[in-house]
C-alpha positions in Angstrom: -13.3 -4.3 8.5 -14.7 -5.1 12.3 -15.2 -8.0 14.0 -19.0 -7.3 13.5 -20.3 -5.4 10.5 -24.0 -5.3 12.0 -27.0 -6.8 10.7 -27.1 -9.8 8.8 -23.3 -10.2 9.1 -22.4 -13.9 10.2 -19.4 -13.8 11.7 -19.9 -12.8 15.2 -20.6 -16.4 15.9 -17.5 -17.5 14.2 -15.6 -15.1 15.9 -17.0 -16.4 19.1 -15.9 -20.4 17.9 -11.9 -19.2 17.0 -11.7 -17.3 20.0 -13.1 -20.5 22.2 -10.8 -23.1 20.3 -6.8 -23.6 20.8 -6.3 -25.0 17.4 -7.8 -22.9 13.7 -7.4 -24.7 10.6 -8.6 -22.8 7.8 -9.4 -25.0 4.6 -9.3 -23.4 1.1 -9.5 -24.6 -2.5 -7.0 -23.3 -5.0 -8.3 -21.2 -7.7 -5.8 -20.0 -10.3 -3.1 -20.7 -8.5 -4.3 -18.8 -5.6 -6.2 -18.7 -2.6 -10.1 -18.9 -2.9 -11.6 -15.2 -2.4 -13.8 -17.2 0.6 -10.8 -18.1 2.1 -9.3 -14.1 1.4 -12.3 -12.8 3.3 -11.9 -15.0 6.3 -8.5 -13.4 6.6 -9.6 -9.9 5.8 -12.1 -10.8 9.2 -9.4 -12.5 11.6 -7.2 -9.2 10.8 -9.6 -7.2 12.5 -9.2 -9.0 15.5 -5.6 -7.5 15.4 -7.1 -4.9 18.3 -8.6 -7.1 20.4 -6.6 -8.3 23.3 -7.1 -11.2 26.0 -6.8 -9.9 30.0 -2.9 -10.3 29.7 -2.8 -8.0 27.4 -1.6 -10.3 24.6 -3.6 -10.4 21.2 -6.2 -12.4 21.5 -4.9 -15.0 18.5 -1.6 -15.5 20.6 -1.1 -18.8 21.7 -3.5 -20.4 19.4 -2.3 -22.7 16.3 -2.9 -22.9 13.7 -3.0 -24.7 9.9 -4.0 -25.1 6.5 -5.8 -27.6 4.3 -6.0 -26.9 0.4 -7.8 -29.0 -2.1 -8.4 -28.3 -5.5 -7.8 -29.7 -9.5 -5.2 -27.3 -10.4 -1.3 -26.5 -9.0 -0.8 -23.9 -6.5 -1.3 -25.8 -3.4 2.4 -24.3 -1.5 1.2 -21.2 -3.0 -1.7 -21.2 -0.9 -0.3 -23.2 2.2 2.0 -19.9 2.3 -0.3 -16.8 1.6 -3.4 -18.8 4.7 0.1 -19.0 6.8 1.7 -15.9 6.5 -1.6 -14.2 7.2 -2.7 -16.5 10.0 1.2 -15.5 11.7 0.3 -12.1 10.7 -2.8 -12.1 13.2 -1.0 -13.7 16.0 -1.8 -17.6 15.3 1.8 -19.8 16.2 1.7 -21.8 12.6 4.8 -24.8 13.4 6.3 -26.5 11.0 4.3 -29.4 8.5 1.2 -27.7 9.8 -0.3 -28.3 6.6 -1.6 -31.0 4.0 -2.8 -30.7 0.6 -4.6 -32.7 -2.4 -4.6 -31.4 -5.9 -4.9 -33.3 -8.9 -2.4 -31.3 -10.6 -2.7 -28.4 -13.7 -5.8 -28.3 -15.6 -9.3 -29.5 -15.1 -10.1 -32.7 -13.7 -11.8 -35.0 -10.9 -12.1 -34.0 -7.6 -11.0 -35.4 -4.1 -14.1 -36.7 -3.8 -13.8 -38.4 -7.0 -10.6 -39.1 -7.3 -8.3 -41.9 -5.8 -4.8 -40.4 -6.7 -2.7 -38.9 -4.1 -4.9 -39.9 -0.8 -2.4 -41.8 0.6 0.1 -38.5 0.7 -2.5 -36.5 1.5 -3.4 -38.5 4.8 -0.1 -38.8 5.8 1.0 -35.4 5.8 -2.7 -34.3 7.6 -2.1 -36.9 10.4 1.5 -35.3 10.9 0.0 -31.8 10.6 -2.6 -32.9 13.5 -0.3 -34.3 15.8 2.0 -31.2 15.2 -0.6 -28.5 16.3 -2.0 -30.5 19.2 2.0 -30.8 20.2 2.6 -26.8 20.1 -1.3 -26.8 21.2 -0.6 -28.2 24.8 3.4 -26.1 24.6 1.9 -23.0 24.8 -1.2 -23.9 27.1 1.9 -24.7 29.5 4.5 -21.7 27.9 2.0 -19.2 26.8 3.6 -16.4 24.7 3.8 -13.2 26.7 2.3 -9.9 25.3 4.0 -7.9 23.5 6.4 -5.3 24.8 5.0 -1.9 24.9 
């Protein structure tokens, strides 16, 4: 896996839009109790950013945050929340604490988010805590950025 697999392949440009923003925040359904294979693949492509490093010689995902969002009409949701996470700290994103929020209608089939009303409330509540927590470590480490790695 590369950062560019040639023609046709689309994520150059999103490349290009993580490394320009401070804060990632990767949103995935749950699908058996698992992440959704879309949101597996973006992984699979932010790991192969694991070479690339900024001037400092730092990774270039250091000192970027990041979170998760999960939706879906089945359990799983911290299952997910923690496979996104532990891959996103895997790359070098700083992932703080409550940098997540979730909605899922709970086991089985079922209305959606969309088309549901159960749960919002939650939902919001924890996402408005999640936002203010990443633009907190956000503006931390544009003032304390993490140094590179020892050699």
């Amino acid at each position: 896996m590369s950062t560019d697999e040639g023609h046709g392949d689309e994520w150059p440009a999103i490349h290009d839009r993580v490394l320009a923003a401070e804060i990632l925040i990767i949103a995935a359904a749950t699908w058996l109790g698992h992440p959704s294979s879309v949101a597996q693949r973006v992984l699979e492509r932010l790991d192969a950013m694991l070479p690339e490093e900024d001037e400092d010689g730092r990774p270039v995902a250091y000192n970027r945050v990041a979170g998760v969002v999960v939706t879906g009409n089945e359990d799983g949701a911290h299952h997910v929340i923690s496979e996104i996470a532990g891959g996103l700290i895997d790359v070098g994103f700083t992932v703080p604490g409550q940098a997540w929020t979730y909605w899922n209608r709970g086991p089985g089939p079922g209305d959606s988010y969309l088309e549901s009303g159960e749960g919002k409330d939650w939902s919001h509540s924890t996402g408005r805590a999640m936002a203010s927590n990443l633009a907190a470590v956000a503006r931390a480490l544009a003032e304390r950025p993490v140094p590179a790695p020892p050699s």
